[in-house]
C-alpha distance (Angstrom), angle and dihedral (degrees) to the residues before:
residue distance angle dihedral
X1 . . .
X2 3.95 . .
X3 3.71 84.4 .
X4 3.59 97.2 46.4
X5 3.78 94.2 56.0
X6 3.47 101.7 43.4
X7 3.80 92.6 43.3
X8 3.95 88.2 52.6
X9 3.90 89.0 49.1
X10 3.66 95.6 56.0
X11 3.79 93.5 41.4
X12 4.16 86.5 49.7
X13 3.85 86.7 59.0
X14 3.56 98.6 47.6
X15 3.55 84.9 53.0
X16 3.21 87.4 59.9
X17 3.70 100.1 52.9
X18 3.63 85.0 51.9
X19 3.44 92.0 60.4
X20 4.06 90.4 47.5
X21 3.00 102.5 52.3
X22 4.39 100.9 30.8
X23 4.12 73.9 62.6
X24 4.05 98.5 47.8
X25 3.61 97.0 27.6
X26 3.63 116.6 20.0
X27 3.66 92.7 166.2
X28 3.81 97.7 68.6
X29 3.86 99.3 4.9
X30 4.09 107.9 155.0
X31 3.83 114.0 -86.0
X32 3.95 106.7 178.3
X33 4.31 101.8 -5.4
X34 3.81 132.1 169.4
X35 3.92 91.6 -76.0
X36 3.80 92.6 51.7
X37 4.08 90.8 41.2
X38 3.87 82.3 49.7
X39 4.01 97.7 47.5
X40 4.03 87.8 52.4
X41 3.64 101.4 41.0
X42 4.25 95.6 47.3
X43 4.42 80.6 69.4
X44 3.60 93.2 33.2
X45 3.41 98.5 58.9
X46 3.64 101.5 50.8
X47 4.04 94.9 85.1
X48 4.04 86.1 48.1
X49 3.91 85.5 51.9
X50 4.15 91.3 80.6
X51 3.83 90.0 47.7
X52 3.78 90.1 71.0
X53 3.82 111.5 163.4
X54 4.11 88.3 9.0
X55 3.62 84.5 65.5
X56 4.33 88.5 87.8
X57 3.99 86.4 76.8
X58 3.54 80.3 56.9
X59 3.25 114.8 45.8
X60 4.28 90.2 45.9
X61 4.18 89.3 45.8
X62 4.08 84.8 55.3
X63 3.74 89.8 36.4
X64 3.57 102.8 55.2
X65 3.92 96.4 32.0
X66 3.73 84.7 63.4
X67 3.82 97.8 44.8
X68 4.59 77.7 53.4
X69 3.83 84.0 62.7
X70 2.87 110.2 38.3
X71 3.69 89.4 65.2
X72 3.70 92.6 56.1
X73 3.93 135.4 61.0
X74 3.82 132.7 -141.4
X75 3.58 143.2 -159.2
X76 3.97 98.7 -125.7
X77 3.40 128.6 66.9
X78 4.21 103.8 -158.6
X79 3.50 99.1 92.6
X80 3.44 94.3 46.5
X81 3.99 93.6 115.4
X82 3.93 83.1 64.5
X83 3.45 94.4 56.5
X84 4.50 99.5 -94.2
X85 3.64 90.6 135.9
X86 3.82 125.3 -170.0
X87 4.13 125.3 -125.6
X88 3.57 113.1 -87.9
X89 4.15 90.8 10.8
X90 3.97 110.9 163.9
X91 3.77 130.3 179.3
X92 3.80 132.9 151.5
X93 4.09 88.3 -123.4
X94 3.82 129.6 41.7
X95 3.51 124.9 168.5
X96 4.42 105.5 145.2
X97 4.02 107.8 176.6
X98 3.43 83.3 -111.3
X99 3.42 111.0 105.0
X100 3.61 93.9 -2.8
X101 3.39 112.4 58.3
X102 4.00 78.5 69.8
X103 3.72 91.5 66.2
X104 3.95 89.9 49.6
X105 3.95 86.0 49.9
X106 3.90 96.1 39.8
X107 3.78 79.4 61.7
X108 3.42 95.5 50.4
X109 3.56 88.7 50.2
X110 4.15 80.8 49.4
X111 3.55 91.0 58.5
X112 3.72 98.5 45.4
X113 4.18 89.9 48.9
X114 4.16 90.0 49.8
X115 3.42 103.4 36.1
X116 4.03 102.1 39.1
X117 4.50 103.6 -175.9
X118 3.64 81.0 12.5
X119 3.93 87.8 -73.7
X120 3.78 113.8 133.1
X121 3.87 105.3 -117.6
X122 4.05 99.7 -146.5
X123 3.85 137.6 30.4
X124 3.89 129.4 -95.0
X125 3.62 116.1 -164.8
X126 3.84 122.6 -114.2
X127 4.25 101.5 -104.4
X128 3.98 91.0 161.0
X129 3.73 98.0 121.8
X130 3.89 96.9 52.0
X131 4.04 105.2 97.6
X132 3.89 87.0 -153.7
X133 4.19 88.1 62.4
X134 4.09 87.8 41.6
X135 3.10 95.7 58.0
X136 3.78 98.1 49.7
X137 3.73 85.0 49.9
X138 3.40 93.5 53.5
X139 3.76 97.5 47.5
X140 3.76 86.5 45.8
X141 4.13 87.5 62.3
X142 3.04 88.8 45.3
X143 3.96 99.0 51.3
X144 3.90 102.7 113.8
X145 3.61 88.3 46.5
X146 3.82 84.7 53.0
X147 3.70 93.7 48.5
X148 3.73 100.3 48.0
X149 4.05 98.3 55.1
X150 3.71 97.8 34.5
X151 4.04 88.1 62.3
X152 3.58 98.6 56.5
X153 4.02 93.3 36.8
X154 3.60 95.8 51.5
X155 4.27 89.9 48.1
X156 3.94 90.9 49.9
X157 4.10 88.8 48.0
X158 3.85 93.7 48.1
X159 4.23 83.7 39.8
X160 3.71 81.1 55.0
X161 3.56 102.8 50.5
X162 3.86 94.5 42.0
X163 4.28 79.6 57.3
X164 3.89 90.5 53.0
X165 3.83 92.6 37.0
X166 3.93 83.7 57.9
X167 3.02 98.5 45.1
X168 3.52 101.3 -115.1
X169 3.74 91.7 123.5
């Protein structure tokens, strides 16, 4: 269930960047983009979770399919999220399952290899009291947070300078 919910929040929001940017740029407004890739692959991977190490074959099998279609173009556009994509397809932010839901799964297979019983298998030094390291950590829990204003920020300053580069402003 803990997948299910955060997978469904993360898809939610990249709804919601579709719907941003389909309104402010509806030429390249984002179709299937790393918050969408993320929403679907938090419940996908769950039945790869029990694979552990097997999870290599995986990961290159989804890797190099997707590097195969990416090469080649189609006339449909519903299995676009898997990485079927159409001639002359543009958006701002791509991420099909095909190839990456490889790189999620080589990191599962990551994870399994380092952290064997789900025991890490080597030391990392204790760096808590630096403020440099805190506030990397803190930005890092903070990440999605991150993600989801700096898209529609970034758009409305670019909007912005196109308006001033016209002359509009």
């Amino acid at each position: 269930m803990k997948y299910l919910k955060r997978g469904f929040k993360l898809y939610f929001m990249g709804l919601l960047l579709t719907g941003i940017t389909w309104i402010f740029l509806p030429e390249e407004y984002i179709i299937f983009g790393i918050l969408h890739f993320f929403g679907v692959s938090a419940v996908l991977v769950y039945p790869f979770l029990k694979y552990g190490k097997g999870n290599l074959f995986f990961s290159l099998l989804f890797g190099f399919s997707g590097l195969y279609l990416r090469q080649r173009t189609f006339e449909f556009s519903s299995l676009l999220w898997l990485g079927f994509t159409p001639e002359n397809f543009r958006t701002m932010d791509y991420f099909p399952l095909f190839p990456w839901f490889g790189v999620l799964l080589a990191g599962v297979f990551l994870g399994n290899f380092l952290y064997t019983g789900g025991k890490r298998q080597f030391e990392i030094p204790y760096i808590g009291k630096n403020p440099i390291f805190r506030l990397f950590s803190s930005v890092g829990q903070n990440s999605l947070v991150i993600y989801f204003i700096h898209q529609p920020l970034f758009l409305g300053l670019l909007f912005l300078s196109g308006l001033i580069d016209s002359g509009m402003l």
